[in-house]
C-alpha positions, 0 to 999 in steps of 0.5 A, a space after each residue: 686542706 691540712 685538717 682534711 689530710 690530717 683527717 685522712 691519715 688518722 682514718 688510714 692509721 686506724 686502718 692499718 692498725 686495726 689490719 696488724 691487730 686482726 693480723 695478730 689476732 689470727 696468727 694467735 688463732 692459728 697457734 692456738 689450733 696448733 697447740 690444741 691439734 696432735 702434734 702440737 705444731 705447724 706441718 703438713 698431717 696429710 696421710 696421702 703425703 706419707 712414705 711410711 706407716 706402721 702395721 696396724 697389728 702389734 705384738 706384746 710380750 709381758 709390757 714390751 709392745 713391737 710395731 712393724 715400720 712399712 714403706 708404702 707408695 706415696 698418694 700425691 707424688 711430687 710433694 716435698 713430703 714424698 721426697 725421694 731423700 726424706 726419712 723416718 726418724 721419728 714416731 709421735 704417740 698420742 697419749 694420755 696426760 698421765 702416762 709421763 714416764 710410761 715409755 722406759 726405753 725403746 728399741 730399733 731392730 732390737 738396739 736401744 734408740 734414743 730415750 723417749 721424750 713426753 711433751 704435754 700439750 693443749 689448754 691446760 696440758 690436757 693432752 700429751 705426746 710421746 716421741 720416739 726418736 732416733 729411729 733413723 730409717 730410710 726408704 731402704 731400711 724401713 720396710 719390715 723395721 721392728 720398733 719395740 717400746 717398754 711400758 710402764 708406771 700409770 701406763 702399763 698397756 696400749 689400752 691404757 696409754 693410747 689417748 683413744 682409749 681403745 688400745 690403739 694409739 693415733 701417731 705422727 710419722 716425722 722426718 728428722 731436721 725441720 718438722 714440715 711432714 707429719 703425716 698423722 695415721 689414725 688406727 685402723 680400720 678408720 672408723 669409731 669401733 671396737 677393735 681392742 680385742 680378738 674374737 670379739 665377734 664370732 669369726 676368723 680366718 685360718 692364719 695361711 691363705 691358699 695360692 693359686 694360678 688362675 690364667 694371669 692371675 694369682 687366686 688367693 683363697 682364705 677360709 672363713 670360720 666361727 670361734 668362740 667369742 672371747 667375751 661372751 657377754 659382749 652384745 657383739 658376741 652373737 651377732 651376724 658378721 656385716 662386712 670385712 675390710 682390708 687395709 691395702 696400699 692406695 697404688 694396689 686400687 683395682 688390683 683385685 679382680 674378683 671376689 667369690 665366697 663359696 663359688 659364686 661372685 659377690 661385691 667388694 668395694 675400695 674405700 678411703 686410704 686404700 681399704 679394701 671392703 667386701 660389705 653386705 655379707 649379713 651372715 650369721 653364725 650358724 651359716 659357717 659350717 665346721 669345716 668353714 667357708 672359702 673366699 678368694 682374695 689376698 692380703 694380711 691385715 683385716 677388720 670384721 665387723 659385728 652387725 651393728 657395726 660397734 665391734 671391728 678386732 683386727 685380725 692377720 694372716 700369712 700372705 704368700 707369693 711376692 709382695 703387691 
C-alpha cells in the first residue's frame, strides 16, 4: 500500500511539474510574440476599440512633417478602451532599426512636447519604435490637434523612416497611466499598395466639392479629371482608374444614399474600418473629357486605384457644411 501511494504522488508530482513547466514554457511564448509584435508589449491593438486616429494625409514642410489628431466614435462601445475618461497621451511609430535619433523634437498645436524616445525591439533588436509622449490630449481637445515632428540623420523622410517603407508609418495610439489600449492603425487605404505619391495614376479630383440640397439630403458633387502622371514611367501611369475608396467613420455606414457619375446611378460598397468604395469604374483616361466628370458623394480623404491595383496615392479635398 505505502509503495503503491508512493508510486501515485511520484506520477501526480511529475504531473504537476510538467503542468508548471508547459505553464512557463507558454507564458515565454506569449512574451516572446509580445516582444516580436508592434508595439512590443501586452495591450489591447483592436482598431475598433479606438477614440483616436490621425489623418492619413500628412503635411511636410522641408523635414518637419505634421499629422492631424481626429476624435472618432468608438466601434465596440462599453469596452474599457472607449472609456469616456481615456486619453491621447501618446503616438507610437514603427520604424526603421536605424533611424535612432531620426526624431529631434516634436510639437503639440505648435509647443514643444516631451522629447521623443526610440526603444529596439524583436530578436535581435531588428525592429524599433519611436514614442511621442506628452501630447496630452482628451476627447475635448484632440479633434483637429496638429502633432509636428522634425526629422533627421539616417532618416530624414517619412519613406525612410516608416518600417513599411512606403512613406507611411503603422502607429499605436496609447493612453497615459498603465498601457492596456493600443489600438494599432495601419495606413490607409488597408491594403498592400503604393500610396507614396500623388499623381501616381492619371486622375484627381478638384480640391472643393459642390453642396447641394437635395429634399432631406445633402448632394455633394465632386469633379473628376485626369493630370499628368508624376512618374510617367510608372506602369500605373497609363492605367485605367479601377476604383476609388474613402475612409469614413464606422457610425457614418449607410449614411450615403446614392452615388451617381455624370447622372446616372452607379454602385458603391462600405468596406472594413469604415471605407467607403465605389469599385468597378474601369475608366480610362481618355474617358474623362477636359472639363472632367462629376460624381456626388461627400468626404475629404480618398484613395484611387491604378487598374491593376498596385498604385493607390491618397488624395483630399475641402469638405463643406458641418461635420457627418
Amino acid at each position: 500500500m505505502t509503495e503503491r501511494l508512493a508510486l501515485l504522488l511520484s506520477c501526480w508530482l511529475m504531473v504537476i511539474v510538467g503542468c508548471l513547466r508547459t505553464t512557463a514554457s507558454a507564458e515565454r511564448s506569449l512574451l516572446q510574440a509580445y516582444l516580436e509584435t508592434f508595439p512590443p508589449y501586452g495591450c489591447n491593438r483592436d482598431p475598433q476599440q479606438s477614440r483616436f486616429r490621425l489623418d492619413p494625409v500628412y503635411t511636410v514642410s522641408g523635414n518637419r512633417v505634421c499629422m492631424t489628431a481626429r476624435v472618432v466614435d468608438c466601434a465596440k462601445p462599453g469596452s474599457d478602451c472607449c472609456d469616456p475618461k481615456i486619453d491621447f497621451y501618446k503616438i507610437e511609430l514603427d520604424v526603421n532599426k536605424q533611424c535612432k535619433g531620426a526624431v529631434t523634437g516634436f510639437t503639440v498645436n505648435g509647443k514643444p512636447a516631451l522629447a521623443p524616445t526610440f526603444d529596439p525591439y524583436a530578436t535581435n533588436d531588428t525592429k524599433a519604435v519611436i514614442k511621442l509622449t506628452g501630447l496630452n490630449l482628451d476627447l475635448t481637445t484632440a479633434d483637429g490637434a496638429v502633432v509636428c515632428m522634425t526629422l533627421g540623420g539616417s532618416c530624414p523622410s517619412m519613406e525612410t523612416l516608416c518600417a513599411e517603407g512606403n512613406g507611411f508609418c503603422k502607429y499605436a495610439v496609447v493612453q497615459s497611466g498603465t498601457c492596456d489600449c493600443c489600438p494599432i492603425r495601419s495606413p490607409f487605404p488597408f491594403c498592400a499598395c503604393n500610396r507614396t505619391l500623388p499623381g501616381l495614376v492619371p486622375f484627381t479630383f478638384d480640391k472643393t466639392p459642390s453642396l447641394s440640397l437635395n429634399g432631406g439630403n445633402r448632394r455633394y458633387c465632386l469633379t473628376l479629371r485626369t493630370v499628368p502622371c508624376a512618374d510617367p514611367s510608372s506602369p500605373c501611369c497609363g492605367q485605367a482608374l479601377s476604383k476609388v475608396e474613402w475612409w469614413s467613420r464606422e457610425s457614418c455606414r449607410g449614411s450615403v444614399r446614392a452615388v451617381y457619375l455624370d447622372g446616372i446611378k452607379i454602385d458603391s460598397q462600405w468596406g472594413v474600418n469604415g471605407t467607403f468604395k465605389i469599385p468597378q469604374l474601369n475608366m480610362a483616361p481618355s474617358s474623362v473629357p477636359l472639363q472632367g466628370r462629376q460624381g456626388g458623394l461627400g468626404a475629404c480623404t480618398y484613395s484611387m486605384f491604378s487598374e491593376d491595383k498596385d498604385c493607390c496615392p491618397i488624395g483630399s479635398f475641402v469638405t463643406l457644411g458641418r461635420r457627418r
